[in-house]
Backbone bond lengths (Angstrom), bond angles and torsions (degrees), N, CA, C in turn:
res aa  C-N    CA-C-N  psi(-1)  N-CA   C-N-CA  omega(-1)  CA-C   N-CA-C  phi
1 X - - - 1.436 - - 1.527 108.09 -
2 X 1.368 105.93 136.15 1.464 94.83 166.19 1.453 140.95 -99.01
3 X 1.501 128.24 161.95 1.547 114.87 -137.44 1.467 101.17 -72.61
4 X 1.337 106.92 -41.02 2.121 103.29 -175.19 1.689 101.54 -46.83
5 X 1.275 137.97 -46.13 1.322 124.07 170.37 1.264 140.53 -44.80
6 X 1.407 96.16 -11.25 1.567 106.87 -178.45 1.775 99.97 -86.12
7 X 1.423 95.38 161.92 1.838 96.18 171.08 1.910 104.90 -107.33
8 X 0.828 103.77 176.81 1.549 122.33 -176.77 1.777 102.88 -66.94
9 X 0.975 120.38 101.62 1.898 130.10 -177.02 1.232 97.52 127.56
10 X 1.415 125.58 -50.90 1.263 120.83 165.17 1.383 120.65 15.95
11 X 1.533 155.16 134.48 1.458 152.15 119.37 1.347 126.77 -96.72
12 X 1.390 93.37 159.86 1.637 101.08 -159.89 1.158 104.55 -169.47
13 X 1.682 132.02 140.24 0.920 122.79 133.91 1.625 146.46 -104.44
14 X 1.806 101.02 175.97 1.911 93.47 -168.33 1.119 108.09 -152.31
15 X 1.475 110.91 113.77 1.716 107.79 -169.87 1.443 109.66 75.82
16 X 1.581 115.38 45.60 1.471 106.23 -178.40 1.411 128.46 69.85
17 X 1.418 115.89 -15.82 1.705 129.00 -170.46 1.631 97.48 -97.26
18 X 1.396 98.07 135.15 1.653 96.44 170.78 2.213 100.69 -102.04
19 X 1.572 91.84 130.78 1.329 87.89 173.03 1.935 112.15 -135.52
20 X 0.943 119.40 -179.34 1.341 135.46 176.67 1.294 110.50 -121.31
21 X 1.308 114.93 143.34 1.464 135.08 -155.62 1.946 89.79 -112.85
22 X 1.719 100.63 122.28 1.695 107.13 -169.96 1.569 102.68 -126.37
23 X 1.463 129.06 -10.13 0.940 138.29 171.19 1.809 123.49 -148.50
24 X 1.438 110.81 -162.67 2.057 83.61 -179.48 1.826 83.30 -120.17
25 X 0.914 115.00 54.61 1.546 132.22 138.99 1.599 139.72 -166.23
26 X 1.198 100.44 7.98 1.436 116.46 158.15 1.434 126.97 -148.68
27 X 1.296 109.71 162.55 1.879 126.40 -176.96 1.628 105.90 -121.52
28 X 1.233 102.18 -177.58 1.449 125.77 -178.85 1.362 110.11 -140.65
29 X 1.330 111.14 141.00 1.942 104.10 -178.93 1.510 93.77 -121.63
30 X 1.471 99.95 -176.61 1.536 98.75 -164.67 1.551 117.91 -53.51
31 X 0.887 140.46 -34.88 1.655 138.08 171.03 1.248 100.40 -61.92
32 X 1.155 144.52 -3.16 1.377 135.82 -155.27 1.167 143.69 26.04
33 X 1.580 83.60 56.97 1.896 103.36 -179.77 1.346 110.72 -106.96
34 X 1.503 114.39 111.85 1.476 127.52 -169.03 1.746 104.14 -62.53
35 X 1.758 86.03 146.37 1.854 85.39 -169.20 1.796 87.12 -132.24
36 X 1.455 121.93 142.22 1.237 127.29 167.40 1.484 120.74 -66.05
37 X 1.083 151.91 174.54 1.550 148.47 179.38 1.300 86.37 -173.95
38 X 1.524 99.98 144.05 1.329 135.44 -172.73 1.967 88.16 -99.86
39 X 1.721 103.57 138.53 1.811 87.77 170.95 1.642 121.36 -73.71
40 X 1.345 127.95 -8.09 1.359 96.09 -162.88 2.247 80.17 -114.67
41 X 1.216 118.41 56.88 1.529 133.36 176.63 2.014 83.65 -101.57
42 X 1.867 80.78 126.10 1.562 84.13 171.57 1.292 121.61 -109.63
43 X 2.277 121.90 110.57 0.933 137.74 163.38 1.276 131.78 -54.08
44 X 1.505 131.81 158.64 1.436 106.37 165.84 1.810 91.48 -124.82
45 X 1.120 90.67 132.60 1.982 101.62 -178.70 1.725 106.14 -63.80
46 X 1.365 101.18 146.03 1.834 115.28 168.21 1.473 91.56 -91.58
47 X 1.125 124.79 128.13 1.702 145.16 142.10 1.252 81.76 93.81
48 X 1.660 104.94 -151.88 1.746 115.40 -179.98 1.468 92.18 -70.08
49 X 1.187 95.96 157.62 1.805 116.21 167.98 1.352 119.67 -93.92
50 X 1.421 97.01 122.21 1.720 106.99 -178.97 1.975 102.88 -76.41
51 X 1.308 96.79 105.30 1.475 90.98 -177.32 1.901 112.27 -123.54
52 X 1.354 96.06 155.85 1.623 113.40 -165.05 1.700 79.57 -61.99
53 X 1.493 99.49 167.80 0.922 122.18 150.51 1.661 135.76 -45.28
54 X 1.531 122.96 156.15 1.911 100.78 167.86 1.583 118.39 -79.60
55 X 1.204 108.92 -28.61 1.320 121.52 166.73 1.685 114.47 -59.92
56 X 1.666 118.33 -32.30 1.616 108.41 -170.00 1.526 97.35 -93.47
57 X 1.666 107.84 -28.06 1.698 115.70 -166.12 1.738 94.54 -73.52
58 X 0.927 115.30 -38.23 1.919 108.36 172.24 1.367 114.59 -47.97
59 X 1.544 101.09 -56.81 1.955 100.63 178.01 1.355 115.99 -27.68
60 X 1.825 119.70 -58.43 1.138 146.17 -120.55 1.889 100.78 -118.66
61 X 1.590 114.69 -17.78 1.571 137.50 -175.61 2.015 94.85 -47.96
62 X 1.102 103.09 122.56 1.298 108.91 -167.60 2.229 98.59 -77.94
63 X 0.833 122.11 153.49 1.257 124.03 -159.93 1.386 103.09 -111.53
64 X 1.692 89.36 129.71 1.793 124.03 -156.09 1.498 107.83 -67.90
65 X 1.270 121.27 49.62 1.657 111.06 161.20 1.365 119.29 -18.25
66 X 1.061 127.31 -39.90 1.471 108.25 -174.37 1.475 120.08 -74.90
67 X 1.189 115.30 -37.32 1.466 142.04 171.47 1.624 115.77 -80.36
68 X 0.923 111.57 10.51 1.711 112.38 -172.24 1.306 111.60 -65.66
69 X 1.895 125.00 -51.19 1.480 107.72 -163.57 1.338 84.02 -85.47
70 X 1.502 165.14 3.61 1.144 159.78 -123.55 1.809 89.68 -91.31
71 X 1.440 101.57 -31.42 2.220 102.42 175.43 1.532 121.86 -80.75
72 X 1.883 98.45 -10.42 1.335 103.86 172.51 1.652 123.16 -87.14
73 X 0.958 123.21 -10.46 1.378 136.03 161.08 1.204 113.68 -86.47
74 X 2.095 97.69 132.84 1.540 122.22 -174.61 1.620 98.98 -52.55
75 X 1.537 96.88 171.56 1.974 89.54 -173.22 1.783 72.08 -114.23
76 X 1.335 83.88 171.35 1.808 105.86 -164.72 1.670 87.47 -62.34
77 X 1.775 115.68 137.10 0.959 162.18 150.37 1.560 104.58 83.98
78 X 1.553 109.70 48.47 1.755 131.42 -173.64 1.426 112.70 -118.18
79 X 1.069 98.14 4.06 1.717 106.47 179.34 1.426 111.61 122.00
């Protein structure tokens, strides 16, 4: 799963570390040393996953580099 989907309380771990989700780009692990996360970094949730909304997780959808000029090209028979 990826981390922008999660909501704020959220848990998860990454790299073996269990952390909690305190903002919609960073966590805290057990010492409570805040760690940054990129949104489209893939977590795996502890228990069910407390997750944003589809409407809040869209805001927050980390942006598709690969697909980017994909809006700059004519659509078939546009030039």
């Amino acid at each position: 799963m990826q981390f922008y989907r999660l909501a704020p309380g959220a848990r998860f771990e990454f790299n073996g570390r269990q952390f909690q989700k305190i903002a919609m780009s960073m966590a805290v692990n057990a010492d409570r040393i805040g760690t940054v996360f990129q949104g489209a970094t893939e977590v795996t949730p502890i228990g069910e996953p407390l997750l944003l909304s589809e409407a809040e997780a869209e805001k927050w959808k980390p942006f598709d580099w690969e697909h980017w000029a994909d809006h700059l090209r004519p659509a078939p028979g546009q030039g």
